[in-house]
C-alpha positions in Angstrom: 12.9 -14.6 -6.0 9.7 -16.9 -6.4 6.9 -14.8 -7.2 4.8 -15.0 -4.0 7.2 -15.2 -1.3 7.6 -11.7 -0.4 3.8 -11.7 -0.2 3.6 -14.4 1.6 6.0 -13.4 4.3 4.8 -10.1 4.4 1.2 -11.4 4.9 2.9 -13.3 8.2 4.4 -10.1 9.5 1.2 -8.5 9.0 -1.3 -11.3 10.8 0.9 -10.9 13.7 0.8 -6.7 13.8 -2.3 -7.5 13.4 -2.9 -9.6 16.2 -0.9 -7.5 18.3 -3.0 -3.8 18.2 -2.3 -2.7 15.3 -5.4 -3.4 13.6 -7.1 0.3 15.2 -4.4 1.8 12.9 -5.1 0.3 9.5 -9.7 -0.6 10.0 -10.5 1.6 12.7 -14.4 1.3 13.6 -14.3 -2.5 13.0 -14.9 -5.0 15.5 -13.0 -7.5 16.5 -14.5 -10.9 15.6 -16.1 -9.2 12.5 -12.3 -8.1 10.8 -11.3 -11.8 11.7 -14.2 -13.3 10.1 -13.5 -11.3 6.7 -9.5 -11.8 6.8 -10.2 -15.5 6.8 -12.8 -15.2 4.3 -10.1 -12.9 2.1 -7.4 -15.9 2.7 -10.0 -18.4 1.6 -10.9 -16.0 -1.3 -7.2 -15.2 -2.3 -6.9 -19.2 -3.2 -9.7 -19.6 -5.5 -9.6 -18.7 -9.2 -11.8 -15.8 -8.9 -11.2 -13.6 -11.6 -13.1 -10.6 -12.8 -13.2 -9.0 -16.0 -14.0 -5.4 -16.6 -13.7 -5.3 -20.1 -15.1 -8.5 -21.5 -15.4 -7.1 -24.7 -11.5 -6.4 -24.8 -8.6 -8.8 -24.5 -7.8 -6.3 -21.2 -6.8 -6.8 -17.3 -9.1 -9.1 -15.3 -8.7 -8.7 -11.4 -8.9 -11.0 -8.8 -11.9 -11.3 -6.2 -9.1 -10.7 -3.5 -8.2 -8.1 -5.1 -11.4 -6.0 -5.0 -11.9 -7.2 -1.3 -8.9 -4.7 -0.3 -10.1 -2.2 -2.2 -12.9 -2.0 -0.3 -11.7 -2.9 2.7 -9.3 -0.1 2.9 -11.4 2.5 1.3 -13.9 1.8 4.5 -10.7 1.6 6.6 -10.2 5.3 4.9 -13.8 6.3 5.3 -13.9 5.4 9.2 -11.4 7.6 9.9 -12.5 10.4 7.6 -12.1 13.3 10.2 -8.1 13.3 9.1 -8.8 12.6 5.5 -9.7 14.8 2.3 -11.5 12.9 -0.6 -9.7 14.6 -3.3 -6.6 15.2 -1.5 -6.6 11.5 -1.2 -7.8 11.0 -5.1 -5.0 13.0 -6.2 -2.1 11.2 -4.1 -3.7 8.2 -5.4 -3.3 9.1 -9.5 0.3 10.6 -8.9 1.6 7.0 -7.1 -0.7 5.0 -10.2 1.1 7.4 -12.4 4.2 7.1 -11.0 4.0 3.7 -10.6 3.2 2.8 -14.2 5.7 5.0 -15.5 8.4 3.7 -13.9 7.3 0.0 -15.1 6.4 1.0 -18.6 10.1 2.1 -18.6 12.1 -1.0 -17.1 9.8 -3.3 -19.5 11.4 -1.0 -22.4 15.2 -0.8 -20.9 15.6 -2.2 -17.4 19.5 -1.7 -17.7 19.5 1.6 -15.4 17.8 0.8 -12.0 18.6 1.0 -8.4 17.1 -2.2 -6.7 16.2 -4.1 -9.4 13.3 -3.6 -11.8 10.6 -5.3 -9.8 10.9 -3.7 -6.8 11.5 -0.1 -7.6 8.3 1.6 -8.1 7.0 -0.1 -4.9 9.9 1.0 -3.1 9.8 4.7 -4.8 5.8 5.1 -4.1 6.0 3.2 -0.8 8.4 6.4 0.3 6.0 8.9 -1.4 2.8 7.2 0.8 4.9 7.6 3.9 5.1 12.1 2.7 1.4 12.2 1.3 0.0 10.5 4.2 -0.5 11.1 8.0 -1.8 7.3 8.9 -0.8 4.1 8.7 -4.3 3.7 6.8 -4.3 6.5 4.5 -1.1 4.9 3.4 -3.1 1.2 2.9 -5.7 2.7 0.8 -3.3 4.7 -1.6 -1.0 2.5 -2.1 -3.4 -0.4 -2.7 -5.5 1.7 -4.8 -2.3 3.5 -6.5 -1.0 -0.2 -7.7 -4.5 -1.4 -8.9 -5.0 1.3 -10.9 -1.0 1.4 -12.1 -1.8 -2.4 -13.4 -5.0 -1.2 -15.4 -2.9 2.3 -16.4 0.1 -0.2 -17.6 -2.5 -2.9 -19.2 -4.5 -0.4 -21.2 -1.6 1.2 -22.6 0.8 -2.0 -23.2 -2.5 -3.6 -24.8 -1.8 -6.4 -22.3 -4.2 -8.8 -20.4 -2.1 -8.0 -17.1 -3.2 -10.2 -13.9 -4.3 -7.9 -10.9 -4.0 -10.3 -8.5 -1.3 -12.0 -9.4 1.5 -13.5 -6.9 4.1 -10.7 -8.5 0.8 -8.2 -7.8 0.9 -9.2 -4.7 4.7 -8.8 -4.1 5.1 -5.8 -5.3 1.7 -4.2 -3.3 3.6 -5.9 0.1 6.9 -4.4 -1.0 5.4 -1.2 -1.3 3.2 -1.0 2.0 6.2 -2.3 3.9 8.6 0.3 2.6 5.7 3.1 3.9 5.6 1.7 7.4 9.0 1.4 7.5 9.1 4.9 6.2 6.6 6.4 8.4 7.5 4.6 11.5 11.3 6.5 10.9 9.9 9.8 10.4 7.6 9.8 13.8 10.7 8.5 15.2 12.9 11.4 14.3 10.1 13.8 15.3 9.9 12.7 18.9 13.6 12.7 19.0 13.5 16.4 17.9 10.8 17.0 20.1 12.3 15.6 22.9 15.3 17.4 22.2 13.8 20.6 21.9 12.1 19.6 25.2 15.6 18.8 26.6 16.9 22.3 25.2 14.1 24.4 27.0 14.4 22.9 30.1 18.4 23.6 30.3 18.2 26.8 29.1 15.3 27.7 31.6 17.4 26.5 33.8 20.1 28.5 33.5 18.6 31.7 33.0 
């Protein structure tokens, strides 16, 4: 697959969930004409050769602008709705999906022979199904997983001795990848718990019925 097509279909998919009410459920507490005006100035930003370098000293990762604009964007996503959300319950789901997520690419760039998708879409797949058990939002899962691949990139860069890209089209496909597979996720599991609900609803009612 082209690098950046995933991304860029995904990003389609999400304008229109967007569009469409689910934007409460990912940047609660943020207006409506103010979230447009910063998603076009992200698209705008996600174009331009913006990169950043933390360690200028070292031949390390640089990241993009874009990049750091979703960081912060779902961390105040995170902090808006902060009556369901523990800060270092949250830290610590972050590190294990970074540290899952590193590990499983620091192993397919040494044998990608065994794997069950294919190489590149693993680990977003894996921690994209973890998100949807850590978390109980849509937007607790944005911010770990967008934080949990940023800092997998710097974890696999600093160790590799690699001046990785974060920000790059693959980045990007594999963050989409990832946050798709957690809605997709999530969105089964509160499925099956209103069926069982309404089951058990269904059950109480016959048997109070009958007795």
């Amino acid at each position: 697959m082209v690098a950046g097509y995933a991304s860029t279909l995904f990003l389609m998919i999400g304008i229109i969930l967007l569009a469409t009410g689910w934007r409460s459920h990912f940047f609660p507490g943020i207006g409506r004409h103010i979230f447009w005006l910063m998603l076009l100035v992200f698209i705008i930003v996600i174009k331009l050769p913006l990169w950043i370098d933390p360690f200028p000293a070292n031949e390390g990762p640089i990241i993009h602008a874009a990049v750091v604009m979703l960081l912060v964007a779902s961390s105040v996503g995170l902090y808006k709705g902060r009556r369901e959300t523990a800060i270092g319950y949250e830290a610590l789901c972050v590190l294990m999906l970074a540290l899952v997520w590193a590990s499983l690419r620091s192993l397919y760039a040494h044998d990608p022979m065994f794997h069950w998708v294919s190489p590149e879409a693993d680990a977003p797949l894996l921690c994209g199904f973890l998100s949807s058990v850590f978390a109980s939002s849509y937007r607790q899962q944005f911010a770990q997983l967008s934080w949990g691949c940023a800092l997998a990139s710097l974890l696999l860069a600093l160790q590799q001795y690699s001046g990785a890209l974060i920000g790059s089209a693959q980045w990007w496909d594999e963050l989409c990848t990832a946050i798709a597979a957690g809605i997709v996720c999530t969105a089964g599991i509160k499925a099956w718990q209103r069926i069982l609900s309404w089951l058990n609803g269904a059950l109480f009612y016959k048997n109070r019925g009958s007795s």
